[in-house]
C-alpha positions as CSV (number, residue, x, y, z in Angstrom):
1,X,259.8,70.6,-15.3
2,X,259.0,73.1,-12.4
3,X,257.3,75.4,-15.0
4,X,255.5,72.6,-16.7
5,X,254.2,71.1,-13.5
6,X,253.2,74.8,-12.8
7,X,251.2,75.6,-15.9
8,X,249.2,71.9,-15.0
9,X,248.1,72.7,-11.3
10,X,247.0,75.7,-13.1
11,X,245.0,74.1,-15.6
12,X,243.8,71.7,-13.3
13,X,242.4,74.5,-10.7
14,X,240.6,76.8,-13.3
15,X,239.2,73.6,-15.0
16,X,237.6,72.6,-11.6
17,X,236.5,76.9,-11.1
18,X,235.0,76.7,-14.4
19,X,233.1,73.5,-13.6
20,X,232.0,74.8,-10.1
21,X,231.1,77.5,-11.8
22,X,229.2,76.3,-14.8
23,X,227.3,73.5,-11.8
24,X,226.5,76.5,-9.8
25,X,224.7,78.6,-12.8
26,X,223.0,75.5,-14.3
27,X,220.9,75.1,-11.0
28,X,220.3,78.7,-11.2
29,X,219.3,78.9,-14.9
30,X,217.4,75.5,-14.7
31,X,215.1,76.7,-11.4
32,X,214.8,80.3,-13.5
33,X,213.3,78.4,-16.1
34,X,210.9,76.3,-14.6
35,X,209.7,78.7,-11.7
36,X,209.8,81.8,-14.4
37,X,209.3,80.7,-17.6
38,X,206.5,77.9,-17.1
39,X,209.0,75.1,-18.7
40,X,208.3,71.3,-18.4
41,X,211.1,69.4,-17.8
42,X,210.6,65.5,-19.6
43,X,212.7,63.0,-20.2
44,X,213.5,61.6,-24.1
45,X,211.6,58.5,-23.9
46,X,214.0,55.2,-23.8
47,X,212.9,54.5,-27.4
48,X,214.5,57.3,-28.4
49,X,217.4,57.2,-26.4
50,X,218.1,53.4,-27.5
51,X,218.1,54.6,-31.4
52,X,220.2,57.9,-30.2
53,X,222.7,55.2,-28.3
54,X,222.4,52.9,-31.3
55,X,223.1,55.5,-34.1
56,X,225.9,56.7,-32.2
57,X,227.5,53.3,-32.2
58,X,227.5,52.9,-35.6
59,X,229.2,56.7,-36.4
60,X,231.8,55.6,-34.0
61,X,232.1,52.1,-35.6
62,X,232.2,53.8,-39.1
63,X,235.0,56.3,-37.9
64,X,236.9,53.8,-36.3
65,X,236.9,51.7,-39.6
66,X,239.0,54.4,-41.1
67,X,242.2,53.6,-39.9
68,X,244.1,51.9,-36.6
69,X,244.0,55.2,-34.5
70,X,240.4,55.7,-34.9
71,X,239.8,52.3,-34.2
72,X,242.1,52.7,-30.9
73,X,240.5,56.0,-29.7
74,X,237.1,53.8,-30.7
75,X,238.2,51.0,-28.1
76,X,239.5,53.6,-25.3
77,X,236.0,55.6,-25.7
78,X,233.8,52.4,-25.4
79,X,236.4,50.9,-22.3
80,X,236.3,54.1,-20.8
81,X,232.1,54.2,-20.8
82,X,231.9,51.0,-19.7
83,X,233.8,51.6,-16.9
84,X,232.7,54.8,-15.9
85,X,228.9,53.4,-15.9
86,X,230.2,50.8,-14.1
87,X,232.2,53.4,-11.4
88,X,228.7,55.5,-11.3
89,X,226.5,52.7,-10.3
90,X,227.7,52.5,-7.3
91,X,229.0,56.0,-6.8
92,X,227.8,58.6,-8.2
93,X,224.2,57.5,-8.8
94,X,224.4,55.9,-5.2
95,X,225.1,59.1,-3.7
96,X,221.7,60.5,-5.1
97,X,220.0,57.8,-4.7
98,X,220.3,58.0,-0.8
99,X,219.7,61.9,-0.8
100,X,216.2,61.1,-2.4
101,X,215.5,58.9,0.2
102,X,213.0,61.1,2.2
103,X,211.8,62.5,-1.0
């Protein structure tokens, strides 16, 4: 168990390094981009994000018609987003939200 509990604080910390890490180049690489390579950044419009959400939907409805574990995985995913939007409403997109206050 002490080995095993070992090997997950492990996991944990280079998953969270990687992530720093990957966060920390992004900004570079998106900046480097924009400010060297002339690129315009735009946003899908919601059209297409509404058919991209919508076709989604009904690949995970299809897969989860295949058996009982797709269709619980199918259920966990869709609680899961729901949730997590929910969580991020008033968190995550909060957060920014007041740091473009001034902006």
């Amino acid at each position: 168990d002490d080995l095993k509990a070992i090997v997950e604080v492990a996991a944990r910390a280079v998953n969270q390094d990687v992530l720093d890490e990957y966060t920390s180049r992004n900004n570079q690489a998106l900046i480097d981009l924009v400010d060297q390579h002339g690129v315009e950044l735009r946003k899908l419009p919601n059209e297409v994000l509404a058919e991209l959400e919508r076709l989604s939907a009904e690949v995970l409805d299809e897969l989860a018609a295949e058996n009982e574990l797709t269709q619980r995985i199918s259920a966990s995913i869709k609680t899961f987003k729901e949730n997590a939007m929910a969580y991020h409403a008033i968190s995550e997109e909060a957060y920014y939200d007041a740091r473009r206050v001034n902006k």
